[in-house]
C-alpha positions as CSV (number, residue, x, y, z in Angstrom):
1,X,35.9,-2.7,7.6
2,X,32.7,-1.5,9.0
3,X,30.5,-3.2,5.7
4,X,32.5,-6.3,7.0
5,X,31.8,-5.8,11.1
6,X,27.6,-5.1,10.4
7,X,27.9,-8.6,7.7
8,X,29.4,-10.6,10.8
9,X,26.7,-9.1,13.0
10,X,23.9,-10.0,10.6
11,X,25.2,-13.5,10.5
12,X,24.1,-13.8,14.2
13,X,21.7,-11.4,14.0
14,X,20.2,-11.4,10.8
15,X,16.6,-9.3,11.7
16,X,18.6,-6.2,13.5
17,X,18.0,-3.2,11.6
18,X,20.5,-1.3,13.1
19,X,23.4,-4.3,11.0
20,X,21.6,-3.1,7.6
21,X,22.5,0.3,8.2
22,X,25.7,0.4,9.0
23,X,26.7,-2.2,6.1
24,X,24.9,0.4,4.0
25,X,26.5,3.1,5.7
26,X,30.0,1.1,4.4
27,X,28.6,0.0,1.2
28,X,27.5,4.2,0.9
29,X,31.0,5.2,1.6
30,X,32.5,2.1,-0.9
31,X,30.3,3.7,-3.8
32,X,27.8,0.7,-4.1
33,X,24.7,2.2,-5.0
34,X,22.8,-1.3,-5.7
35,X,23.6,-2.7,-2.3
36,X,23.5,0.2,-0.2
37,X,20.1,1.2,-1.1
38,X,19.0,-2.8,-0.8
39,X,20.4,-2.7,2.9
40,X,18.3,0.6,3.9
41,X,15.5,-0.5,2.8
42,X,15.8,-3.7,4.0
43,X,16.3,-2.1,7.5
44,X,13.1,-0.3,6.7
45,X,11.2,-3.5,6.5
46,X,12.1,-4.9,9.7
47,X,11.5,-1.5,11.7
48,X,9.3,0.7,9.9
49,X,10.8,3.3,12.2
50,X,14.6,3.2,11.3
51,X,15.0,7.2,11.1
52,X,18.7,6.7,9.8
53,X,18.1,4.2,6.5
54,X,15.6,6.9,5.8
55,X,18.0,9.6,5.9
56,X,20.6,7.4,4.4
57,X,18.3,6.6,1.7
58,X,17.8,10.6,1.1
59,X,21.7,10.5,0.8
60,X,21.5,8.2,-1.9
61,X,19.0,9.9,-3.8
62,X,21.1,13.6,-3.4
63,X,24.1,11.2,-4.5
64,X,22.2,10.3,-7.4
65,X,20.9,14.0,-7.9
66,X,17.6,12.7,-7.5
67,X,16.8,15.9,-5.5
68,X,12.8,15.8,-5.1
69,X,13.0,11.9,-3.8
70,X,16.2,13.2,-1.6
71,X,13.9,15.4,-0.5
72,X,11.3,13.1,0.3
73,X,13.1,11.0,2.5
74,X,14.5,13.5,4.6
75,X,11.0,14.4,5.3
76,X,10.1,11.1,6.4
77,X,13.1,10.5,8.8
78,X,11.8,14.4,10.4
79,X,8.3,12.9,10.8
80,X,9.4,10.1,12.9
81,X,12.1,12.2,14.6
82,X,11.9,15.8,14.5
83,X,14.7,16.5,16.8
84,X,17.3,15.6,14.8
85,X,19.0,18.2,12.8
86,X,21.3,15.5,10.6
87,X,18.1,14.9,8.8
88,X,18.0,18.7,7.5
89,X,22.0,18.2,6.9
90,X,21.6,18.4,2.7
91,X,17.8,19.2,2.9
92,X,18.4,23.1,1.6
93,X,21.0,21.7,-1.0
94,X,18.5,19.7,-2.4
95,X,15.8,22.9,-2.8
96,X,18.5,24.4,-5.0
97,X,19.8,22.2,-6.8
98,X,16.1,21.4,-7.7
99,X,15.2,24.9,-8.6
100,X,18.4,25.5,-10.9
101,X,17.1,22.6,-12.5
102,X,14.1,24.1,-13.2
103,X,15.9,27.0,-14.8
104,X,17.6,24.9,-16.7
């Protein structure tokens, strides 16, 4: 439902940011990893600034146990809003998951 509500808005709206991420935010819950990740990043490119693809792109990465990228953009959604603890949400997950690794 939501993947199909942000596609409707993109069709009149095709270079708001804010339509990429919530159809990746639906695609992200669907299990879509191409397309999800596309729809972040293409939210990126119109608004450099769009804290939440960042932080849903870090959610991708953790999905993907990619924990050091996960990491990575988590710390860019805090440098453009440091206010906002849902950007720490899986932050200190990621540090240990990344160290067992190591010990691994």
């Amino acid at each position: 439902m939501l993947e199909q509500s942000a596609s409707a808005w993109l069709a009149y709206a095709p270079t708001a940011p804010q339509g990429y991420v919530l159809r990746g935010t639906g695609r992200l819950k669907r299990g879509d990893p191409r397309a999800r990740e596309t729809d972040f990043r293409q939210a990126i490119a119109l608004e450099p600034r769009t804290v939440i693809a960042y932080t849903r792109l870090g959610d991708v990465r953790f999905l993907q146990k990619r924990f050091t990228q996960a990491e990575q953009f988590y710390e860019q959604a805090l440098e453009y809003d440091p206010e906002q603890s849902r950007h720490y949400r899986n932050w200190p997950i990621c540090s240990c998951f990344k160290n067992s690794q190591k010990k691994l």
